[in-house]
N, C-alpha and C positions, 0 to 999 in steps of 0.2 A: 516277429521271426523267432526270436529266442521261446514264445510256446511253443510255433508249431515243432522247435527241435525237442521241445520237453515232452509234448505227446508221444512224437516218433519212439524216445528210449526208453519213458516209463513202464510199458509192458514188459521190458525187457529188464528192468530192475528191480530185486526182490528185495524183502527183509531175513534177514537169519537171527532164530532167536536158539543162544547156547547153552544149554545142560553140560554143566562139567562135574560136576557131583550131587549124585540121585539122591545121596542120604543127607547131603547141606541144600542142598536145592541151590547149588549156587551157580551160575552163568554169567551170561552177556549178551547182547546186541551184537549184531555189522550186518555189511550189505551185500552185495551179490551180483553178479550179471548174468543173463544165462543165455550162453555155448553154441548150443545146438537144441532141435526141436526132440533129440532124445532124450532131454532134461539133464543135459551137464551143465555144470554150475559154476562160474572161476570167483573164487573169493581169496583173502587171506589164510595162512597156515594160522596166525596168530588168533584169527576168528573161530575158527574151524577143526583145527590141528587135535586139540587136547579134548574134543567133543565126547561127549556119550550119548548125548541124544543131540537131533539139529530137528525143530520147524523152521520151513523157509516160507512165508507170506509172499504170493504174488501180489499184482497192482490192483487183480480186482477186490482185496480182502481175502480170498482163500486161505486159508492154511493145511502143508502136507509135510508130512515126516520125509528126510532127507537121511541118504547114506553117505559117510563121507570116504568117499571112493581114493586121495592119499593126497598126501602133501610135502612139500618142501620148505624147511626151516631157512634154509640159505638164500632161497629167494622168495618168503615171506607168499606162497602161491599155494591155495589148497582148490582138490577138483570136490563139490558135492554133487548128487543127484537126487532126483526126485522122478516118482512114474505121472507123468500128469501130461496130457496131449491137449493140443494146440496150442503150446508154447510159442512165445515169440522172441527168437535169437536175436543179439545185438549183431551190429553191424562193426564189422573192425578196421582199424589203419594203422598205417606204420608211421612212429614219430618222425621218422626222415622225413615223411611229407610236412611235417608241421615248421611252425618258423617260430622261435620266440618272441614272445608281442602277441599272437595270436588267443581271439579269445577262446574261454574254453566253460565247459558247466560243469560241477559235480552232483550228482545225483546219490542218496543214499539215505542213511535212517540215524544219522546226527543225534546224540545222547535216547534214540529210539523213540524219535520221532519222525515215522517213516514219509517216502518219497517227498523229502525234502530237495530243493533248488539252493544252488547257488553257485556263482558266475565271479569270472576273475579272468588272467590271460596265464600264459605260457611264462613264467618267470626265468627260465633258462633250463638247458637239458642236460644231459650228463653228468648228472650229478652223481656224489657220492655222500654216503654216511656210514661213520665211522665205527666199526664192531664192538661190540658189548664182551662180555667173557664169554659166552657162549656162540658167540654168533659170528661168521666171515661178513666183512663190509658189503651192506647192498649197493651196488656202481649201476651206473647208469640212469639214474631214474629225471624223473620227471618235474619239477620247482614250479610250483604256483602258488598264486597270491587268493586262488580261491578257499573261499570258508571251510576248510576241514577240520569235522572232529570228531570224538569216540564216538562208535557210532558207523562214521561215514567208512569206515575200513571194509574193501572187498567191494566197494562201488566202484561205478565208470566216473574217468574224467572222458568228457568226450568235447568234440571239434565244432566247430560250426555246418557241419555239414549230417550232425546226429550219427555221428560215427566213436565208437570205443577207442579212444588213445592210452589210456593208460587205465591204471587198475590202483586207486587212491590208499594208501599204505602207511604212512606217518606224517608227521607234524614234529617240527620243533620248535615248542613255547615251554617258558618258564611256569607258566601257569597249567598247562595239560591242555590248555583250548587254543582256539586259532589265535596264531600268531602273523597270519599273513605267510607262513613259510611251510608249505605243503607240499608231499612229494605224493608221485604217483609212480606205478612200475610199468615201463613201456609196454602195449602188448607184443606190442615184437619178443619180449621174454615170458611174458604170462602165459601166450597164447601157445609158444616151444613149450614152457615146462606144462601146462594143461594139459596137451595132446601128449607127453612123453607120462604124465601120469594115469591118462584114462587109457593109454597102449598096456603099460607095464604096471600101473601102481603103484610107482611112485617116482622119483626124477633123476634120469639117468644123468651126473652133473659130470665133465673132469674135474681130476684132482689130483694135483701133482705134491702137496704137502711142506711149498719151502717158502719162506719167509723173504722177499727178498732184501735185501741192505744196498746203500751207496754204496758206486763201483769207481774207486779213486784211482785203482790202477792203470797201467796202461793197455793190460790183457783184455779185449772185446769180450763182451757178454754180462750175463747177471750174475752180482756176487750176492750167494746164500747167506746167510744172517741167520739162521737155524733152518732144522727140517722139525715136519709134526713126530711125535711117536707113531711108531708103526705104519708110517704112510707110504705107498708108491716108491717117493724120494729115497725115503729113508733105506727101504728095503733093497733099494738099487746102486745104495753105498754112495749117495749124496749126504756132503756133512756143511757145516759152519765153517765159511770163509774158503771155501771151492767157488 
């Protein structure tokens, strides 16, 4: 049963190979899922983002030059394309349908060794990881115990039923490699910020700019803890400890 799900998604799962400096020839690996039969593509920003050239490898061995059409830093989601007909679209679902416990496969090209397998369950959902200097906390995502690693970023985790549930994004080990503790980004948000960057080009997110703090008083509502520079908040005369 778990091949015939592996046949089902592997047409649907590509390699990205990354040019990020022509004159180092330096790049990277990740993985891919592809959208629609018009050749969109949903991977990682982290994969994707800072490209200068992209080949994306389908299942049968092909290789085709890719545009990368935009992406978002805040939620780790980049759209690429490619002209190539008779694609074959993944199938998508919403985590709400999933139950944790539920098994699930990753599929993707693991230190670039492409349509690689590997199986684990739902480790819990809702998850959160916590922001770097540059980056807002990605919420919401995905916990499993299946094998993820560089590599496998911008692949499907997908269902028992050969459907796309999330879109595999990090890993936290001490070592870089699988630690048992792998996140994936729900499609319910890949699939929003995809379609808002192949509309507009790039991801229309809100953004309100305020930090918020414990609220000890007895006054209902959220007490602000700072605003960003120049944000929304800021410029609407929201300060620290309103």
């Amino acid at each position: 049963s778990i091949s015939l799900l592996v046949d089902k998604v592997l047409p649907s799962v590509v390699n990205i190979s990354v040019l990020t400096d022509i004159q180092e020839q330096s790049g990277g690996v990740g993985s891919g899922i592809i959208y629609n039969s018009e050749g969109y593509i949903i991977t990682n920003s982290h994969v994707a983002g800072n490209a200068v050239e992209l080949i994306v490898t389908l299942s049968d061995g092909s290789n085709h030059p890719a545009e990368l059409i935009g992406f978002s830093d805040m939620v780790d989601i980049a759209v690429i394309k490619i002209e190539v007909e008779g694609l074959v679209p993944a199938e998508f679902a919403s985590i709400d349908d999933q139950k944790v416990g539920e098994v699930v496969i990753a599929v993707g090209s693991p230190f670039g060794i492409e349509q690689s397998v590997t199986m684990g369950i739902i480790s819990g959902k809702g998850r959160s990881v916590p922001a770097t200097t540059d980056t807002i906390p990605i919420v919401d995502l995905i916990q499993t115990d299946t094998a993820i690693n560089p590599g496998n970023s911008g692949g499907p985790l997908i269902n028992t039923r050969g459907e796309v549930i999330g879109i595999n994004t990090l890993i936290l080990s001490p070592s870089g490699a699988s630690a048992g503790i792998g996140f994936s980004i729900p499609t319910d948000t890949a699939v929003n910020i995809a379609k808002q960057i192949m509309e507009y080009g790039r991801a229309v997110i809100p953004f309100i700019g305020v930090q918020m703090g414990f609220n000890v008083s007895e006054i209902p509502g959220v007490l602000i803890d700072a605003t960003v520079e120049d944000s929304p908040a800021e410029k609407a005369g929201l300060f620290a400890g309103d």
